[in-house]
RONUKE-374296 format. One record per residue: x, z, y of N, C-alpha, C in turn; residue in one letter. Coordinates in steps of 0.02 Angstrom, whole numbers, plus 32768, in hexadecimal, padded with zeros to 4 digits. Each point is the difference from the previous one (the first is absolute). Layout:
XZYXZYXZYA/...
This chain:
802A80007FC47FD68000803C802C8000803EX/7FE57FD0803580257FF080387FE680548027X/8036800B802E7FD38026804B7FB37FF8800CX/800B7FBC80107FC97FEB80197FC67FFA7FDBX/7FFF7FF57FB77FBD800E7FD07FF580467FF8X/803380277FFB7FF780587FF77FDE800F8051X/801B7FE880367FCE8018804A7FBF7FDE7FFFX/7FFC7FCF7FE57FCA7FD580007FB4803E7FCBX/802D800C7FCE7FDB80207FD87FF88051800CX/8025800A802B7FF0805B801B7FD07FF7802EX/800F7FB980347FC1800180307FBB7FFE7FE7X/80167FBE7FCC7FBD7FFE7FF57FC6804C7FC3X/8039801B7FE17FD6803A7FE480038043802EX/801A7FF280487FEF8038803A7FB17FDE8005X/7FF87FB780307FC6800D80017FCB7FF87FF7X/800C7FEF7F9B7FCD80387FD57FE480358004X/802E8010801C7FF7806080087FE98010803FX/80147FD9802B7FBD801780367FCD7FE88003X/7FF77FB17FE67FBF7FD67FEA7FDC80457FD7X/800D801B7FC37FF280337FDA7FC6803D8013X/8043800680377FFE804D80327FAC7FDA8044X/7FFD7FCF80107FD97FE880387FA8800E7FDBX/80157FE47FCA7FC47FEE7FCD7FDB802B7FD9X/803F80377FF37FE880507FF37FEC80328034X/80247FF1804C7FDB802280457FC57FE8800BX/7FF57FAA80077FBB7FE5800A7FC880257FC6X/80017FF67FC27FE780187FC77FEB804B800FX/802A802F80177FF4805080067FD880048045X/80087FC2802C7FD58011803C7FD07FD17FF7X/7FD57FE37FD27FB97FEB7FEE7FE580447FCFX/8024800B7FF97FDE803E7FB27FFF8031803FX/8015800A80337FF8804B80337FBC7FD88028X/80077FCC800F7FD27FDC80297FC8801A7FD6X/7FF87FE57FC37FD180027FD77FD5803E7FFAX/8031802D7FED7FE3805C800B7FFD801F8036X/80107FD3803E7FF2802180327FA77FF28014X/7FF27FB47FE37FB27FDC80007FE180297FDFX/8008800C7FD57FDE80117FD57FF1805F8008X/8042803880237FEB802A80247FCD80018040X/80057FDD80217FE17FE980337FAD7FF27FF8X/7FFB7FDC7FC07FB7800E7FED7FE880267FE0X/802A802A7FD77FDA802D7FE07FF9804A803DX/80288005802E7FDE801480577FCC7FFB8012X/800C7FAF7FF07FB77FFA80277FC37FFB7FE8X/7FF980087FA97FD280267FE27FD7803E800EX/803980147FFA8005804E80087FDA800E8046X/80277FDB80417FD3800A80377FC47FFC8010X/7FF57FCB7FD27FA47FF57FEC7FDB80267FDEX/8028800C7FC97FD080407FDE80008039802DX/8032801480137FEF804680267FD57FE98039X/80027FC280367FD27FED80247FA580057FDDX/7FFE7FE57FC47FCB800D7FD97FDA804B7FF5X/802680207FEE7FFF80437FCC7FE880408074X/80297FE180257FF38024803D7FB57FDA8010X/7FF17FBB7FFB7FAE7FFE80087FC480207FE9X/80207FF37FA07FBE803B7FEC800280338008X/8035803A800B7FF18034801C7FD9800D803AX/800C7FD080347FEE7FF880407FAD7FF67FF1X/7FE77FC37FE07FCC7FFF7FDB7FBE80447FE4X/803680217FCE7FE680367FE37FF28043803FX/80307FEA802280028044803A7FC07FEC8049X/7FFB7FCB80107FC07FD680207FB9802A7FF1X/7FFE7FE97FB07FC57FFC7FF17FC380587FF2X/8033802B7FCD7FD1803D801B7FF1801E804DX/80387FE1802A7FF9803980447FC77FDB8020X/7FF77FA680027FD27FDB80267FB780167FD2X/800680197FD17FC380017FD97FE080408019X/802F802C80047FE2805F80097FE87FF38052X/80247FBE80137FF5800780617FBC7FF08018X/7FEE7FB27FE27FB97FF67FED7FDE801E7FEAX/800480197FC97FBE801B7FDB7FE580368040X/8041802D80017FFB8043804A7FB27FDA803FX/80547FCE80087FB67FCC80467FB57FE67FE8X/800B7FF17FC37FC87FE97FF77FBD802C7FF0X/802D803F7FF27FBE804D7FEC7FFB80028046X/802A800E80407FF38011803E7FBA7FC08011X/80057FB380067FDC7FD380177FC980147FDFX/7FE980067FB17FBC800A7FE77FD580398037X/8027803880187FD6802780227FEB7FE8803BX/80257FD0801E7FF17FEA803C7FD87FD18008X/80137FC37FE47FDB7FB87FEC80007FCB7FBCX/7FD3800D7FF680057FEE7FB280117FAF8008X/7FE97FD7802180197FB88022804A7FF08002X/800C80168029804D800980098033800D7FCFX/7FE080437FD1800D80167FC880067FB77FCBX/7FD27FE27FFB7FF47FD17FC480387FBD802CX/80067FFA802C80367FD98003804680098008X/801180548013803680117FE280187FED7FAAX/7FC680007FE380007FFB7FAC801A7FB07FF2X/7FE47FCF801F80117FC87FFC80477FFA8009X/80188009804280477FF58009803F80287FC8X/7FD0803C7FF28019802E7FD8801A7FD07FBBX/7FC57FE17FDB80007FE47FC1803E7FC3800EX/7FEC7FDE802E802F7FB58013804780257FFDX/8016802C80278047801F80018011801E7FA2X/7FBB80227FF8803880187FA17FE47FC37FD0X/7FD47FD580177FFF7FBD7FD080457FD8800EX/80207FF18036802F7FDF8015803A801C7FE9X/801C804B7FF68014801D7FE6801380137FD0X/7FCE7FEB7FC8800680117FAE800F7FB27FFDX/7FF67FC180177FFD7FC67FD9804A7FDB8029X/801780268028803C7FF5802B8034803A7FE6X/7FF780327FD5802080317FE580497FF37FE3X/7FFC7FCF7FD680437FD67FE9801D7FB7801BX/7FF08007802B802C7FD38033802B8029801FX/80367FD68003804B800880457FEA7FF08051X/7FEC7FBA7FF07FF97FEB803A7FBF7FED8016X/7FD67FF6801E7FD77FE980247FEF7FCD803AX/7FDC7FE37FFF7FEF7FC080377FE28024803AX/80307FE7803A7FF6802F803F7FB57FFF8016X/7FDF7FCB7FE67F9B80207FF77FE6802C7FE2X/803580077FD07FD580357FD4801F80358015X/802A800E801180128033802B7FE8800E8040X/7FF47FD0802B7FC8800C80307FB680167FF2X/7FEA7FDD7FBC7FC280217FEF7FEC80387FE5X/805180227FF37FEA804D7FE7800E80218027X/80137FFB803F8028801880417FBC7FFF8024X/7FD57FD380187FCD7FEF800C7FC0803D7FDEX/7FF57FF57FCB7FDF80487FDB800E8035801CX/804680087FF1801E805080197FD67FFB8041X/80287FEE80397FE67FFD80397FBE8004800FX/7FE67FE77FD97F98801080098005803B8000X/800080087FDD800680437FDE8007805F8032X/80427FD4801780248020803E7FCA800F8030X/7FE67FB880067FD58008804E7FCB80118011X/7FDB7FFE7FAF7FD380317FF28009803F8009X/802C80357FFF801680177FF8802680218041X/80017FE18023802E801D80427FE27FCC803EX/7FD87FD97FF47FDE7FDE802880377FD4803EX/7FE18011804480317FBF8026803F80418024X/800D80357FCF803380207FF480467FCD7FF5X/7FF37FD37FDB80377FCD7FD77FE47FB67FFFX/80457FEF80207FE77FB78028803D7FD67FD7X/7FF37FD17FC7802E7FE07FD980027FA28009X/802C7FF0801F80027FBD8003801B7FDE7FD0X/7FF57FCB7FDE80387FD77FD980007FBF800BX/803B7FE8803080127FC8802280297FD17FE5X/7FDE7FDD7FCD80277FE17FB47FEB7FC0800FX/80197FAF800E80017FD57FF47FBC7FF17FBCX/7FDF7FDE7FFD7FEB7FF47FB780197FDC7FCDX/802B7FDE8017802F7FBB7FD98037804D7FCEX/80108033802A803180177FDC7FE780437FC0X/7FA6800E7FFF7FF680277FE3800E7FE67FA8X/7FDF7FC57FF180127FC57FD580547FF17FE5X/802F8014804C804D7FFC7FDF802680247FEBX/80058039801F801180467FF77FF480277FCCX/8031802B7FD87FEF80467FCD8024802C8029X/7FDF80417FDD8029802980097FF580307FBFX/802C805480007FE080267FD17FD0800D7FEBX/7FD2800D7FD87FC3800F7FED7FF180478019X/7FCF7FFC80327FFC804F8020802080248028X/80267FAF802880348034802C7FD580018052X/7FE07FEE80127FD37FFB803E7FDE804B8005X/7FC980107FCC7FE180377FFD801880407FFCX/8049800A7FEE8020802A800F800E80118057X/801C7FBB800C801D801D80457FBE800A8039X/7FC77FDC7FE97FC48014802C8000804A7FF3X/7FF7800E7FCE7FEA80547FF080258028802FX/80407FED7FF58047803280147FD57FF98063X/800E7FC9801A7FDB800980387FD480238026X/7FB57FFA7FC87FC18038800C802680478001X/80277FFE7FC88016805B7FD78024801A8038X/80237FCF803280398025802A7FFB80028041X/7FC97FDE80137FEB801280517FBC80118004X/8005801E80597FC5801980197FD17FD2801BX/7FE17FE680077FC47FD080197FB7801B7FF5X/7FE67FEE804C7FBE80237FF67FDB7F9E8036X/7FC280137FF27FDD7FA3801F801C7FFC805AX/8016803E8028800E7FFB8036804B7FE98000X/80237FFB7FD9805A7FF87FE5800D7FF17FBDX/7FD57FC27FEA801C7FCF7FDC8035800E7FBAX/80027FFC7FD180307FF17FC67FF27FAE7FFEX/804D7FD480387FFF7FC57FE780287FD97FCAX/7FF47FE87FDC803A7FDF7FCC7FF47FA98011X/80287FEF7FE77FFF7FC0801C802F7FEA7FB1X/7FDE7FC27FD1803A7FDD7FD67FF67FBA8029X/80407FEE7FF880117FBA801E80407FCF7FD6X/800C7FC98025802E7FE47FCB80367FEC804CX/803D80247FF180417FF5802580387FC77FD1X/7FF37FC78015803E7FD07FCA7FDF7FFF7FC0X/803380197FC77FE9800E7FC77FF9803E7FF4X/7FEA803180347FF180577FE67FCA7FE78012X/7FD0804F7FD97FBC8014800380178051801AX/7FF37FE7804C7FF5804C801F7FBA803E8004X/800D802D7FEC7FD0803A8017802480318024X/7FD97FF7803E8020803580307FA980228011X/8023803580317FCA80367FFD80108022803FX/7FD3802680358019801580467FF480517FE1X/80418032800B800A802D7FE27FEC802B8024X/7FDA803E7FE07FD6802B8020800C803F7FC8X/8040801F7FFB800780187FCD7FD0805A8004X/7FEE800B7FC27FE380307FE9802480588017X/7FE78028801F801F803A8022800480357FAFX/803380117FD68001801D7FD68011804A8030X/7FB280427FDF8028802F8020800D80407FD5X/803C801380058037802C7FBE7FE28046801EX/7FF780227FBC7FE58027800F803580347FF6X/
């Protein structure tokens, strides 16, 4: 063997060896790529189920307190007006019919969420009369486009009534509207005087 076939042949089995070495780095960074995808979704499983598993609670926790709240209002209305009374009952049924047959859903069509939001709210105004003044300033093209959680509207109305003072001379206003792609509920705060005894 000349020099030159022995250099010829060290070069060329050097770069083997980094050809080797390139092909085994590329190779170890698709297999990290790979488990990093594949961590990444089982995340974002996970984020869903627990997103899930926090609805039905949310769900389960809704439904006895709105039930004990009504029935309460609705023994108070029988003494007063049996009229009134019997259409509290209506809105009543539409909100836990909508309820039980909307029970296992995630998401909801921002109508049908307006229409159990809508119930509630009867409900309300029966109830507290022109005490609570509720607008909802929704495009109609977007009730049809829009979801959201199942039951997440009727919560934050409640939280509203539950946490301020309003009497028919000073208003409880809420207002839902559509900012961009949010669905705002805002509310003019009139918070409740807790007094410690």
């Amino acid at each position: 063997w000349s020099f030159w076939n022995l250099g010829t042949l060290l070069a060329f089995i050097g770069s083997g060896i980094v050809i080797n070495t390139l092909i085994t780095l590329l190779h170890d960074s698709v297999l990290l790529y790979e488990h990093k995808l594949r961590a990444d979704l089982e995340l974002s499983r996970l984020k869903t189920a627990n997103a899930e598993a926090m609805n039905i609670v949310l769900k389960q926790q809704i439904q006895p307190h709105f039930l004990f709240n009504a029935l309460n209002t609705l023994k108070a209305l029988y003494h007063k007006d049996t009229q009134i009374a019997d259409e509290y009952i209506v809105h009543m049924a539409n909100f836990l019919r909508a309820s039980i047959y909307y029970q296992n859903e995630n998401i909801s069509l921002l109508k049908a969420e307006l229409n159990l939001a809508n119930d509630y709210l009867a409900m309300q105004r029966i109830r507290f009369g022109p005490a609570l003044d509720c607008r909802i300033e929704l495009p109609e093209e977007s009730l049809e486009k829009y979801y959201l959680p199942s039951f997440s509207l009727q919560p934050l109305l409640e939280n509203a009534i539950k946490h301020n003072n309003f009497t028919p001379e000073d208003p409880l206003r809420i207002i839902i509207k559509k900012e961009g792609d949010l669905l705002v509920l805002s509310n003019n705060i009139q918070k409740k005087k807790i007094k410690v005894l």
